[in-house]
Every structure is written in structure tokens, then in C-alpha cells.
PyMOL Python script that loads the backbone (N, CA, C, O; Angstrom):
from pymol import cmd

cmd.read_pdbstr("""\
ATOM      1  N   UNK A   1     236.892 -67.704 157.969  1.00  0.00           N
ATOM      2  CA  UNK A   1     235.995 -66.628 157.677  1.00  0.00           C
ATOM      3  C   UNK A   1     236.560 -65.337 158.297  1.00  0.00           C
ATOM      4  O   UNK A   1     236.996 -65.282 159.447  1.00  0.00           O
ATOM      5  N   UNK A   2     236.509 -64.124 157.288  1.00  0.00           N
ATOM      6  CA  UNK A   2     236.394 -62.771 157.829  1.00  0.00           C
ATOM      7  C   UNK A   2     235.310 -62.062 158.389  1.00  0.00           C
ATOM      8  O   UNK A   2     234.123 -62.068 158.065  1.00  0.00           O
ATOM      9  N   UNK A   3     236.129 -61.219 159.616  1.00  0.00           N
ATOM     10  CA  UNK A   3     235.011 -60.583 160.404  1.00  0.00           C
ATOM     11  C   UNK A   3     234.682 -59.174 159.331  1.00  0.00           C
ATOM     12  O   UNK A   3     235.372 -58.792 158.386  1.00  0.00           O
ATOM     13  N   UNK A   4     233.569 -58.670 159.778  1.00  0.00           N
ATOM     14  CA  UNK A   4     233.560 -57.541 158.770  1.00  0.00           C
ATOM     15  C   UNK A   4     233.852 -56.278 159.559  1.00  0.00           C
ATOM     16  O   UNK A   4     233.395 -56.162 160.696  1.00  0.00           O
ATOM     17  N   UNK A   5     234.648 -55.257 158.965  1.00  0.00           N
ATOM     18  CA  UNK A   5     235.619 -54.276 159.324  1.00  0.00           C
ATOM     19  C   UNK A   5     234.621 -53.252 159.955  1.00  0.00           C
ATOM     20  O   UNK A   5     233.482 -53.108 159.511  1.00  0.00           O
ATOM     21  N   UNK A   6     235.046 -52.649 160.866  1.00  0.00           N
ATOM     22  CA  UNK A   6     233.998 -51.825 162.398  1.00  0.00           C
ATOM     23  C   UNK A   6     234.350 -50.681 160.940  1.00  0.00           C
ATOM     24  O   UNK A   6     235.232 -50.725 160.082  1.00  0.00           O
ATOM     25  N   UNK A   7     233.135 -49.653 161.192  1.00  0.00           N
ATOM     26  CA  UNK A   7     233.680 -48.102 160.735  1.00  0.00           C
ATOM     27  C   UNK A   7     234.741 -47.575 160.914  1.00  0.00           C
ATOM     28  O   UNK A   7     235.270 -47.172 159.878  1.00  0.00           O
ATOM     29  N   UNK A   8     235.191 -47.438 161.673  1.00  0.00           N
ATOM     30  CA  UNK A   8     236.626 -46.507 162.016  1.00  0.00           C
ATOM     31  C   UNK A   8     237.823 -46.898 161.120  1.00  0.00           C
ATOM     32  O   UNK A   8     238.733 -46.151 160.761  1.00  0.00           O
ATOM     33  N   UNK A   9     237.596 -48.670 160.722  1.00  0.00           N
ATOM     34  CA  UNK A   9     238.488 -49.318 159.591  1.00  0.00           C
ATOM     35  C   UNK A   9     238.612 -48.697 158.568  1.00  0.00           C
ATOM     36  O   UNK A   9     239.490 -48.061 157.985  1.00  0.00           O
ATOM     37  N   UNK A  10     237.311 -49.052 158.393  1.00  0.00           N
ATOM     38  CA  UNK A  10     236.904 -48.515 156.936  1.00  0.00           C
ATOM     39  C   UNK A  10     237.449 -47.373 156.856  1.00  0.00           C
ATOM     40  O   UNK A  10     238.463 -47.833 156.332  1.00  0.00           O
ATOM     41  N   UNK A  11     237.526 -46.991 156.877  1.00  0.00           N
ATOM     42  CA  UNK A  11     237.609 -45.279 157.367  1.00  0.00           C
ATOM     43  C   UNK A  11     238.766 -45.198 156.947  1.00  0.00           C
ATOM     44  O   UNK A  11     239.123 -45.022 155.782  1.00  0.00           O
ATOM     45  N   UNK A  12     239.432 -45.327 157.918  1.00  0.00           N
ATOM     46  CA  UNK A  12     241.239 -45.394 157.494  1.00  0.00           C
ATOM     47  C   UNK A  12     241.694 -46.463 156.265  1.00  0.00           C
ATOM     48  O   UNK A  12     242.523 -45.941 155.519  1.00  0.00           O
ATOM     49  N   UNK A  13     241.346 -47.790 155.908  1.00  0.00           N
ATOM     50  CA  UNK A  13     241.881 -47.833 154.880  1.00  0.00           C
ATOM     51  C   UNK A  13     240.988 -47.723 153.665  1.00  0.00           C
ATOM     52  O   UNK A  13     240.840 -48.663 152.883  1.00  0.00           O
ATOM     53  N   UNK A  14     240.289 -46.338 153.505  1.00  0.00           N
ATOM     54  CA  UNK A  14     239.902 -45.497 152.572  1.00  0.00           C
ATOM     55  C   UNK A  14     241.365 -44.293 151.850  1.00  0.00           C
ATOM     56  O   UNK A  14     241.712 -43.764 150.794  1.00  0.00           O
ATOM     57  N   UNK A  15     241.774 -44.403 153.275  1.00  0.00           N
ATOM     58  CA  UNK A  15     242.803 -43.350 153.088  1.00  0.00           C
ATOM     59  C   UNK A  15     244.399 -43.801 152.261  1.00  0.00           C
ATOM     60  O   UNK A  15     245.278 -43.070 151.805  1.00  0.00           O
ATOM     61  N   UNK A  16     244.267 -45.577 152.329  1.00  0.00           N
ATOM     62  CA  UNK A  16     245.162 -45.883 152.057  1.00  0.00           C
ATOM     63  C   UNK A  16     245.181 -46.254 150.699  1.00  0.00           C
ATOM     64  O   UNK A  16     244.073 -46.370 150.176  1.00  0.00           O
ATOM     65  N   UNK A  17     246.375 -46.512 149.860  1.00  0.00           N
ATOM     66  CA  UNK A  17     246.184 -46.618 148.294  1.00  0.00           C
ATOM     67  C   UNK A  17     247.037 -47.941 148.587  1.00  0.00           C
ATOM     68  O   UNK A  17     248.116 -47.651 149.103  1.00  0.00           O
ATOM     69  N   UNK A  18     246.883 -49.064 148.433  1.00  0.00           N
ATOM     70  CA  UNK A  18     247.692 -50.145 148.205  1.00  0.00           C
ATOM     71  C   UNK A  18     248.806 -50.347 146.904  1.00  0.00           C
ATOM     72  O   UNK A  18     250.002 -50.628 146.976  1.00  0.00           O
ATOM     73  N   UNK A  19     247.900 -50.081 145.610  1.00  0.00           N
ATOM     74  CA  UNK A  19     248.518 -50.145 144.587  1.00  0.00           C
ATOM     75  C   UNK A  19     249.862 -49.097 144.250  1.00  0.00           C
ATOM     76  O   UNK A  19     250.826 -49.300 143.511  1.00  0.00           O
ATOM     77  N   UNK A  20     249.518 -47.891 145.105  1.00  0.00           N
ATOM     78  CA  UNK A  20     250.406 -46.990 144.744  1.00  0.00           C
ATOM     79  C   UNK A  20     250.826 -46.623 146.054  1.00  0.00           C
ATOM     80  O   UNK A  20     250.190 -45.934 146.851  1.00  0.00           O
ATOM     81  N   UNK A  21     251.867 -47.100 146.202  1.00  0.00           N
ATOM     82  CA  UNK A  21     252.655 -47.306 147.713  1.00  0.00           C
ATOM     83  C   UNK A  21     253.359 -45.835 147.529  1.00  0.00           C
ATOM     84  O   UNK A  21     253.820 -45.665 146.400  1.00  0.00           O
ATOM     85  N   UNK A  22     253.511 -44.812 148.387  1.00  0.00           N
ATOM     86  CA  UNK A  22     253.882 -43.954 148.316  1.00  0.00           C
ATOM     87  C   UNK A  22     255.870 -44.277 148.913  1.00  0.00           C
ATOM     88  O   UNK A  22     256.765 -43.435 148.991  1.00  0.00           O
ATOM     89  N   UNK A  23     255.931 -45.700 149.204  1.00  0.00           N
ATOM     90  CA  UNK A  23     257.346 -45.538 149.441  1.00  0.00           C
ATOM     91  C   UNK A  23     258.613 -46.311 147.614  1.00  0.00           C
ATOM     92  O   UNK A  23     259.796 -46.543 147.361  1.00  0.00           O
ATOM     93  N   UNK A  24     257.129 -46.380 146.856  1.00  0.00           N
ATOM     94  CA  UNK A  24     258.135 -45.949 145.932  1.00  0.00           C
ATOM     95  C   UNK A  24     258.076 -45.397 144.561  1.00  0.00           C
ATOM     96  O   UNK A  24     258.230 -45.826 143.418  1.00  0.00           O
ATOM     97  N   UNK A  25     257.779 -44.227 145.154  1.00  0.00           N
ATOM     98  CA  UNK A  25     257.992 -42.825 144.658  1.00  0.00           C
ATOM     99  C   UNK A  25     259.258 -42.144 145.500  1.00  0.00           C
ATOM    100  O   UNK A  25     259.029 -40.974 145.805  1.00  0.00           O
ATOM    101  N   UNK A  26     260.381 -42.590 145.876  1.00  0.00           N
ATOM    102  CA  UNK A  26     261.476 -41.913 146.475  1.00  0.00           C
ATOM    103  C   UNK A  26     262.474 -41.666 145.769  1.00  0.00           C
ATOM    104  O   UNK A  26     263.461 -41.482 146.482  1.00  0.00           O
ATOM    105  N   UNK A  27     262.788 -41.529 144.157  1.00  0.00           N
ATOM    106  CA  UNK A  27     263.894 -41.555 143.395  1.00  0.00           C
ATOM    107  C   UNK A  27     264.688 -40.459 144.187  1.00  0.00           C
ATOM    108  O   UNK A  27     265.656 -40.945 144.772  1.00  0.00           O
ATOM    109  N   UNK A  28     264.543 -39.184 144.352  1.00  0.00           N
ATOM    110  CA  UNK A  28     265.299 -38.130 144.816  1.00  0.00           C
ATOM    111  C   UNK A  28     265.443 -38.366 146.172  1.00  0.00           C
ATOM    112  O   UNK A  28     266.388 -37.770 146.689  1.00  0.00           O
ATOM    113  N   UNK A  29     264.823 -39.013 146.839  1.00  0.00           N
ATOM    114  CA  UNK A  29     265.487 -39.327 148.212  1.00  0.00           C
ATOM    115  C   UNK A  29     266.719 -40.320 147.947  1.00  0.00           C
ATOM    116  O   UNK A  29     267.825 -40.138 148.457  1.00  0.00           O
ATOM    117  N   UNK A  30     266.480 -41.150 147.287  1.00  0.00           N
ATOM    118  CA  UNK A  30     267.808 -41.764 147.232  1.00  0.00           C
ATOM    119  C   UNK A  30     268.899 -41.148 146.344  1.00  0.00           C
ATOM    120  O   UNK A  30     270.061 -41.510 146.530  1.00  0.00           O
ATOM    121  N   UNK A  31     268.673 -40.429 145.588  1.00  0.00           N
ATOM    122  CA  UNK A  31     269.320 -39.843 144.821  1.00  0.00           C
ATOM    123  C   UNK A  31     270.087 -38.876 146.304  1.00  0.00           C
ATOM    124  O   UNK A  31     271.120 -39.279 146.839  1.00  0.00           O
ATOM    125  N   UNK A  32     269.670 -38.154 146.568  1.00  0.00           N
ATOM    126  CA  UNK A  32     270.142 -37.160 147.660  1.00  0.00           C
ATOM    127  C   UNK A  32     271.093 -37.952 148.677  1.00  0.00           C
ATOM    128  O   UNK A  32     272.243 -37.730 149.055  1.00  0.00           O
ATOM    129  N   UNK A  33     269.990 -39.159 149.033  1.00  0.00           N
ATOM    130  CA  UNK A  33     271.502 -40.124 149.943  1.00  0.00           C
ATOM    131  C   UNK A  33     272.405 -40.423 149.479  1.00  0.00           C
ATOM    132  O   UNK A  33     273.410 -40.473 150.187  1.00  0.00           O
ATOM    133  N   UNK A  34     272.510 -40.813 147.882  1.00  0.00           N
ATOM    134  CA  UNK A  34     274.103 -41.294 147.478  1.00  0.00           C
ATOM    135  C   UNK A  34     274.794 -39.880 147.473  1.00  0.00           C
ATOM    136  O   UNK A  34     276.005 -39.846 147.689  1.00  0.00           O
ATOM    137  N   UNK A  35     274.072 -38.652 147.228  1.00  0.00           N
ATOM    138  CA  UNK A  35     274.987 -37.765 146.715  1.00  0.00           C
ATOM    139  C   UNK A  35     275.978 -37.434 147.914  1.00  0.00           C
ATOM    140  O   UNK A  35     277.196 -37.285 147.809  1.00  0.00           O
ATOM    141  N   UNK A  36     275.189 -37.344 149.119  1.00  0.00           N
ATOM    142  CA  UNK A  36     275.862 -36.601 150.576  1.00  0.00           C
ATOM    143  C   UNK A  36     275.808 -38.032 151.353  1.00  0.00           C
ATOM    144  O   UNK A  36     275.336 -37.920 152.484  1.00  0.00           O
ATOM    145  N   UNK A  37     276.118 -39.103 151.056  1.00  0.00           N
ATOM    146  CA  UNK A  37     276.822 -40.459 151.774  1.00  0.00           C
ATOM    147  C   UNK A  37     275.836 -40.164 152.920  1.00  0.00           C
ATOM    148  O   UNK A  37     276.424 -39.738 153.914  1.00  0.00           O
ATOM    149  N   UNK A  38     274.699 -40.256 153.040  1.00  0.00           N
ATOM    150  CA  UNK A  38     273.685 -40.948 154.339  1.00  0.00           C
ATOM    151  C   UNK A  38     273.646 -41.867 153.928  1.00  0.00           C
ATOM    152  O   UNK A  38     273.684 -42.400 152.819  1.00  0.00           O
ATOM    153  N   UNK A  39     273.508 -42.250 155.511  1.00  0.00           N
ATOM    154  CA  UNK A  39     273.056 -44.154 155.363  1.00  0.00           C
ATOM    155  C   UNK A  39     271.729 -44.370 155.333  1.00  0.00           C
ATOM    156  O   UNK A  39     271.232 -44.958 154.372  1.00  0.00           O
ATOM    157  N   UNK A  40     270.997 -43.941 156.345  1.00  0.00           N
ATOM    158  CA  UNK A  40     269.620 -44.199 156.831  1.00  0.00           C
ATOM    159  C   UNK A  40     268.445 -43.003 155.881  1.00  0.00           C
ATOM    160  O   UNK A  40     268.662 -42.037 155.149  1.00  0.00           O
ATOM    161  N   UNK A  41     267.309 -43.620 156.319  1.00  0.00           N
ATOM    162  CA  UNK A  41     266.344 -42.794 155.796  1.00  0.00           C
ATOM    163  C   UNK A  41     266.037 -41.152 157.048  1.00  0.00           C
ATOM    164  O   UNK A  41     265.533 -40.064 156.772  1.00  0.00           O
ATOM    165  N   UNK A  42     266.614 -41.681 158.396  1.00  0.00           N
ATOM    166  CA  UNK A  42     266.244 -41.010 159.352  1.00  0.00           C
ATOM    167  C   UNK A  42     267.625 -39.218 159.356  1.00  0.00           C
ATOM    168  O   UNK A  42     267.648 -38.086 159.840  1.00  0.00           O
ATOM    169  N   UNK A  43     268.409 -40.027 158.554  1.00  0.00           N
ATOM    170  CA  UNK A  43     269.743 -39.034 158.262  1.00  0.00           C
ATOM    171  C   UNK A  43     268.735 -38.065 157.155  1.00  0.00           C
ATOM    172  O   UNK A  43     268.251 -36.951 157.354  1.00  0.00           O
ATOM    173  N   UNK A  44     268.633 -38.997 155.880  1.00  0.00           N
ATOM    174  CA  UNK A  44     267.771 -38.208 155.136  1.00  0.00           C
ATOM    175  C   UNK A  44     266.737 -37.079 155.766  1.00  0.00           C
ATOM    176  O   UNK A  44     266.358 -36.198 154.994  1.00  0.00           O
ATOM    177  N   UNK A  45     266.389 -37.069 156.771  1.00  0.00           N
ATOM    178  CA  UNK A  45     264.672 -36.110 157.004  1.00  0.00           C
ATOM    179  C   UNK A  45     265.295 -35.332 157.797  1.00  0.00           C
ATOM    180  O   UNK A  45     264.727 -34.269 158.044  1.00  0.00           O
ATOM    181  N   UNK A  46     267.130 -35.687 158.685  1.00  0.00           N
ATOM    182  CA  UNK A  46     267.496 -34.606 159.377  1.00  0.00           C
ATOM    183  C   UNK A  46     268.058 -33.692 158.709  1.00  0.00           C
ATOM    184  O   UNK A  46     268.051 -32.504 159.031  1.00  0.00           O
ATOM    185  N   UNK A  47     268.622 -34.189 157.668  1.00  0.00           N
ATOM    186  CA  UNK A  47     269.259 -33.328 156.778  1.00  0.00           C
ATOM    187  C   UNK A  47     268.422 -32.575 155.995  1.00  0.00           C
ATOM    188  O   UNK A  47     268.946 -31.510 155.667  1.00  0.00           O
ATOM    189  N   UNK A  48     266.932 -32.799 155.433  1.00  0.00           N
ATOM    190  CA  UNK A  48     265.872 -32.299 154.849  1.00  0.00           C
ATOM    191  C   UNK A  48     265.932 -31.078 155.923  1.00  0.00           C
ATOM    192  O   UNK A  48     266.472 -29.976 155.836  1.00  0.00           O
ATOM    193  N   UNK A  49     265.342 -31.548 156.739  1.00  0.00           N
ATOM    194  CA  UNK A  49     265.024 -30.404 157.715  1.00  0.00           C
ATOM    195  C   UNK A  49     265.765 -29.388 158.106  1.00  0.00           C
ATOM    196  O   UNK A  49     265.268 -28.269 158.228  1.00  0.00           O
ATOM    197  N   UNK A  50     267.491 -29.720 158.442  1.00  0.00           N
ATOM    198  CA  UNK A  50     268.331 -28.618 158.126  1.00  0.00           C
ATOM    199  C   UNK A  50     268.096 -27.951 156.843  1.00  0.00           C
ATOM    200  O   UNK A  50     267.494 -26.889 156.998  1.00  0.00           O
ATOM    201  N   UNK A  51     268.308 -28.162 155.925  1.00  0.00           N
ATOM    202  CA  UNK A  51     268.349 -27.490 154.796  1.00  0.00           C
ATOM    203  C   UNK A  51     267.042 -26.668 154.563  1.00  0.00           C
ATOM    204  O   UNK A  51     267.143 -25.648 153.880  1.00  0.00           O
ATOM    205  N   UNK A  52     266.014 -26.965 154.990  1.00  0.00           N
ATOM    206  CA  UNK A  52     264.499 -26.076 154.827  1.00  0.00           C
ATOM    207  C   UNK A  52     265.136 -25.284 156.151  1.00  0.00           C
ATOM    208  O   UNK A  52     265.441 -24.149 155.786  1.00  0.00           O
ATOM    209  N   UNK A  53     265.347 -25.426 157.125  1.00  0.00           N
ATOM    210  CA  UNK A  53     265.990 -24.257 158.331  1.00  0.00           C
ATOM    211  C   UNK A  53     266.734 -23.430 157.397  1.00  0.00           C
ATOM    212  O   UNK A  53     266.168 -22.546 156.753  1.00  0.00           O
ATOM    213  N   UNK A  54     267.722 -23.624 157.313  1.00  0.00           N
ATOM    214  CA  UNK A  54     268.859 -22.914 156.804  1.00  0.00           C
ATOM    215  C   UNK A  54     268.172 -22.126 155.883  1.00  0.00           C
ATOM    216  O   UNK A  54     268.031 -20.967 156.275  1.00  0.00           O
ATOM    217  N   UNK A  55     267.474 -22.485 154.270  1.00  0.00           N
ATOM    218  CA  UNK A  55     266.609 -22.187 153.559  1.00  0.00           C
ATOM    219  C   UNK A  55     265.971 -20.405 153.788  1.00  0.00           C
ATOM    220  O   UNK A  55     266.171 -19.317 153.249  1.00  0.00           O
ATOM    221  N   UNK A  56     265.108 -20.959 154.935  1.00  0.00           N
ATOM    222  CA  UNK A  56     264.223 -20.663 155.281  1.00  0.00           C
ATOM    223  C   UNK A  56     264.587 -19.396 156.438  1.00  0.00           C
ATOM    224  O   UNK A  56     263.854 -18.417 156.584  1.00  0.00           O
ATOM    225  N   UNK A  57     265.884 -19.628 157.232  1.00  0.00           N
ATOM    226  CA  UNK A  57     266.604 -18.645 157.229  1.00  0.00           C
ATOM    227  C   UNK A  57     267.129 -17.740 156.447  1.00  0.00           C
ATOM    228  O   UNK A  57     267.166 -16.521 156.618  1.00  0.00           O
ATOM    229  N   UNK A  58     267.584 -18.449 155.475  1.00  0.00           N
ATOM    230  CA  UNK A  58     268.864 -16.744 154.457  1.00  0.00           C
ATOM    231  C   UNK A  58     267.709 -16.450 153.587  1.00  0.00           C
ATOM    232  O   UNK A  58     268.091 -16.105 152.469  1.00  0.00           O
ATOM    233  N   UNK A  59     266.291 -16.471 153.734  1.00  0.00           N
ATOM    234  CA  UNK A  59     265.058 -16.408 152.992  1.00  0.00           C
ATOM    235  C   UNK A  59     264.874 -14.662 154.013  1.00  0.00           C
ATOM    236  O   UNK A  59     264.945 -13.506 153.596  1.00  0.00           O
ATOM    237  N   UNK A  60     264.704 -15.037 154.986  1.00  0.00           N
ATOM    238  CA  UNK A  60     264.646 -13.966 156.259  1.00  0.00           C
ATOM    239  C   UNK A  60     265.504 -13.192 156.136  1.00  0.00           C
ATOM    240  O   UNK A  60     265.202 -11.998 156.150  1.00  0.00           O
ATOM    241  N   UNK A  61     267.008 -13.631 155.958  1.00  0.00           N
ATOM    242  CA  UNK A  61     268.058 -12.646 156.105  1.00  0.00           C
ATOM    243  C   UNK A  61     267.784 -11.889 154.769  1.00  0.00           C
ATOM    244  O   UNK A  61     267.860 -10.662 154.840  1.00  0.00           O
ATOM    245  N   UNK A  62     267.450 -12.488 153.461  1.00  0.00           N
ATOM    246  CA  UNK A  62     267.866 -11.535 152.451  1.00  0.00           C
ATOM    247  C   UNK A  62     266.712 -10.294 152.349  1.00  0.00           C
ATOM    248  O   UNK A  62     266.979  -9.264 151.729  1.00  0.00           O
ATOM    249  N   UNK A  63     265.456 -10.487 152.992  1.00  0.00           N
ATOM    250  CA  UNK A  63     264.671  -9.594 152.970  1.00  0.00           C
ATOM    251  C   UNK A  63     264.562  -8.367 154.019  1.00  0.00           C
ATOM    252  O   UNK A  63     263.632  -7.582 154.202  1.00  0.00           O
ATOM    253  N   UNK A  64     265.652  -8.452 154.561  1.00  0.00           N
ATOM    254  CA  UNK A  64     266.812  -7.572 155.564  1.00  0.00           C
ATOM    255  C   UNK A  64     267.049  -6.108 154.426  1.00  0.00           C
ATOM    256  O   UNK A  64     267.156  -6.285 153.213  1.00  0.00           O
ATOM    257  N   UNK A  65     267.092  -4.955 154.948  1.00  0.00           N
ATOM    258  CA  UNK A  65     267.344  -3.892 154.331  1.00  0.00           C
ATOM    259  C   UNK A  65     268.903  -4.101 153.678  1.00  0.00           C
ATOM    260  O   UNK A  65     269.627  -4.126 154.674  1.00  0.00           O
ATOM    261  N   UNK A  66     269.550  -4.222 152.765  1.00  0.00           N
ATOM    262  CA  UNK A  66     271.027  -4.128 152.282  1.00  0.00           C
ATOM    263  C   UNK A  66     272.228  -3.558 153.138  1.00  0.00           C
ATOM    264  O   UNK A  66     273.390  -3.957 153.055  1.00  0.00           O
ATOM    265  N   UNK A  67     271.623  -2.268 154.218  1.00  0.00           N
ATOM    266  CA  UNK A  67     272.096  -1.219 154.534  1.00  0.00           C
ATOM    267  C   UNK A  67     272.501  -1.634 155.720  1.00  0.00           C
ATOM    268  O   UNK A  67     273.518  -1.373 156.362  1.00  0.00           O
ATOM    269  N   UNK A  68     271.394  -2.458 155.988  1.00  0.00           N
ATOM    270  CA  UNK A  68     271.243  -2.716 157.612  1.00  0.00           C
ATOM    271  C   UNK A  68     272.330  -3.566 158.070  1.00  0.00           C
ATOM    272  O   UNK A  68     272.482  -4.680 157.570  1.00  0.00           O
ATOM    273  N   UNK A  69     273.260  -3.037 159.173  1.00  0.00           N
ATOM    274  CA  UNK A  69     274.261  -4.015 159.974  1.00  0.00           C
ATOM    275  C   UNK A  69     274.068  -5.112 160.767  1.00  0.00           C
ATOM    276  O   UNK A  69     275.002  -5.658 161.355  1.00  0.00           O
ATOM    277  N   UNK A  70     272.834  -5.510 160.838  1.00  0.00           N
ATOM    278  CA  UNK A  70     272.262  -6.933 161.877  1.00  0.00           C
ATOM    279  C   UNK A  70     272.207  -7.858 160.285  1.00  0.00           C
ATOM    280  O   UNK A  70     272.423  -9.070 160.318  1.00  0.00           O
ATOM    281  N   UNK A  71     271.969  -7.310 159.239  1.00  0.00           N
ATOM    282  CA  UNK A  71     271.983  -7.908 158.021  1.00  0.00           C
ATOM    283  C   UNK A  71     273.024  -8.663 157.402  1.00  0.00           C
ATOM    284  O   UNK A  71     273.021  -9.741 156.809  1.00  0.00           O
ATOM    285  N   UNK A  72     273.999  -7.760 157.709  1.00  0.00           N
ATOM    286  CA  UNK A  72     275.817  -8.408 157.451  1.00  0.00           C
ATOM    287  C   UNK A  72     275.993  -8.695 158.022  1.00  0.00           C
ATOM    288  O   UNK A  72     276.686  -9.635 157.633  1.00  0.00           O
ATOM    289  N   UNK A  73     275.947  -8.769 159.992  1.00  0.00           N
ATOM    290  CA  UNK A  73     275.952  -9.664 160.722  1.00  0.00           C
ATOM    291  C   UNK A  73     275.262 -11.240 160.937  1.00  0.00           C
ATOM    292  O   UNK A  73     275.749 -12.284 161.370  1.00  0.00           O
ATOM    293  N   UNK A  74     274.419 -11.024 160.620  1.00  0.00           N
ATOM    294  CA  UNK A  74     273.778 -12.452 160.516  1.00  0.00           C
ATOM    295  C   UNK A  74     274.127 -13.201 159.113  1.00  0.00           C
ATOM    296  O   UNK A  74     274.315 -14.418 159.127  1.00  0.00           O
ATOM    297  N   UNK A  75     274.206 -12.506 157.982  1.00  0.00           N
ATOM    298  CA  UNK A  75     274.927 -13.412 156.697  1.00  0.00           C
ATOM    299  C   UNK A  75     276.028 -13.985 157.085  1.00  0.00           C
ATOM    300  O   UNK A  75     276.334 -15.067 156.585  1.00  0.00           O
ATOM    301  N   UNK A  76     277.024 -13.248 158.267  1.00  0.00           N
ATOM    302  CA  UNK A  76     278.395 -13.849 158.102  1.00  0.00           C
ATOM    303  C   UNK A  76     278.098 -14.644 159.225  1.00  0.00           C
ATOM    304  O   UNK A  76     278.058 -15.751 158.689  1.00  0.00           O
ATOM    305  N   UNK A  77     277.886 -14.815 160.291  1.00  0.00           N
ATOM    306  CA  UNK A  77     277.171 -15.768 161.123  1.00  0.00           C
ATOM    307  C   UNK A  77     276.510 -16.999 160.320  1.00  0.00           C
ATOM    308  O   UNK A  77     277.088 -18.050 160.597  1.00  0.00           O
ATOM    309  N   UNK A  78     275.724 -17.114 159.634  1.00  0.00           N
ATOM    310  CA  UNK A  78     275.264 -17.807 158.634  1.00  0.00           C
ATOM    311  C   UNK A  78     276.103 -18.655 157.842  1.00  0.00           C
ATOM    312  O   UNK A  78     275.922 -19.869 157.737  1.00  0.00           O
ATOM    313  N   UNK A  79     276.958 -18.057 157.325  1.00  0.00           N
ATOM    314  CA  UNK A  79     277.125 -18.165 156.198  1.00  0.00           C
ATOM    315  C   UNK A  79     278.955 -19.152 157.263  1.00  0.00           C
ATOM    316  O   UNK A  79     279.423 -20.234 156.909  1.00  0.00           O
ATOM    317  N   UNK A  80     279.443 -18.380 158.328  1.00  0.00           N
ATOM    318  CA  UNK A  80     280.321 -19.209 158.919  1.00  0.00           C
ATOM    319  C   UNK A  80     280.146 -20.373 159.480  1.00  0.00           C
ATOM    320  O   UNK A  80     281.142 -21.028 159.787  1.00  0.00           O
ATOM    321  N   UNK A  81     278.929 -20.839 159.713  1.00  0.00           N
ATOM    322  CA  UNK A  81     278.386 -21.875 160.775  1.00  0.00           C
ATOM    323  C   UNK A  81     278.136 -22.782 159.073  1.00  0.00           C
ATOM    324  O   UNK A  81     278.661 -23.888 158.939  1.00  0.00           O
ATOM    325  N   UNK A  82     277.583 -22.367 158.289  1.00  0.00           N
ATOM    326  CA  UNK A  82     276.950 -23.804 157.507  1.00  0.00           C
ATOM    327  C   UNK A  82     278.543 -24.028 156.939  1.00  0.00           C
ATOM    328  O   UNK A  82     278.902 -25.122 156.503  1.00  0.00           O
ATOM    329  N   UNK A  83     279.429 -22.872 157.001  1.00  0.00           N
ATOM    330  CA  UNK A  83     281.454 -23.554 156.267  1.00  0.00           C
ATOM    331  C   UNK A  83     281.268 -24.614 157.179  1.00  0.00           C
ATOM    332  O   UNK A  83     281.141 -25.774 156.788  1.00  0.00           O
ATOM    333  N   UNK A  84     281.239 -24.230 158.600  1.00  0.00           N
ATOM    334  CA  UNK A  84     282.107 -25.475 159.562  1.00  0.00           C
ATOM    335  C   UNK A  84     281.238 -26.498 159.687  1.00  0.00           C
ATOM    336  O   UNK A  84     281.607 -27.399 160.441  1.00  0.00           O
ATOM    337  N   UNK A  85     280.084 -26.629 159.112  1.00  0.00           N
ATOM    338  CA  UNK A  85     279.045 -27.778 158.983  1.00  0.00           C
ATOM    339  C   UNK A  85     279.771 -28.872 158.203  1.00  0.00           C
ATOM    340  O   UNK A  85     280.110 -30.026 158.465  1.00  0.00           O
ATOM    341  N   UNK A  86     279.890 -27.979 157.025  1.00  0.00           N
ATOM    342  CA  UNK A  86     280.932 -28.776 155.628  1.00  0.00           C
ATOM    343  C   UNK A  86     279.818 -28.335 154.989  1.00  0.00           C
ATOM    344  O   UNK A  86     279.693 -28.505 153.776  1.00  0.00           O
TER     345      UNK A  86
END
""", "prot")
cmd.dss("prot")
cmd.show_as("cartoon", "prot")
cmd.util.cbc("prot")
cmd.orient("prot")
């Protein structure tokens, strides 16, 4: 016999979808690992996360005045660090 589930259960697996497992819905995650040879899923989310940095940086830099010299300084800074990344 089952005990019957306290509230707080309930609760949480309200939140959960059994049928529709959200781990597979990952086509583009794996797609992305074969492309750039990660192994792990944990490579995957570091590399996610660089790339939304980086992103999310030259997002900042381009809304930099054209004119402005901290502007061309930081593109080539930028733009030298992600070369020697690969």
C-alpha cells in the first residue's frame, strides 16, 4: 500500500510533466556538441554561457559612439582574446 502524498508533494509534482520530459527536447544541444567536439553536457552550458558573455558584450560595445576610442579599443581587445580562444 501507498502512503498518500503530504501537500508540499503535491505541489511539486504538479510542476512536473512526466510525459514530456524536457530532456528530450535537446536536438540543438546535441547538434552544437558534435559541431564544436564537447564531450559532456557540462562543456555544453560553459560554452553557452561564454557565448551569451561574449554576445552580450560586443552587444555593449556596438552601442559605443563609432567615434569613440574606448570603442576601438575594446573591439580589438575583444575581438583579440575570442582569436586566441579559437
Amino acid at each position: 500500500m501507498v502512503r498518500q502524498l503530504k501537500y508540499h508533494e503535491k505541489k511539486l509534482l504538479r510542476k512536473v510533466d512526466f510525459i514530456d520530459w524536457k530532456g528530450e527536447h535537446n536536438v540543438r544541444e546535441i547538434e552544437v556538441m558534435r559541431r564544436y567536439n564537447l564531450r559532456t553536457r557540462e562543456e555544453y552550458h560553459k560554452y553557452s554561457a561564454l557565448v551569451r558573455m561574449s554576445q552580450k558584450l560586443s552587444h555593449t560595445i556596438s552601442r559605443l559612439d563609432p567615434r569613440d576610442p574606448q570603442r576601438h579599443e575594446s573591439e580589438e581587445a575583444l575581438l583579440d582574446k575570442l582569436y586566441n580562444i579559437g
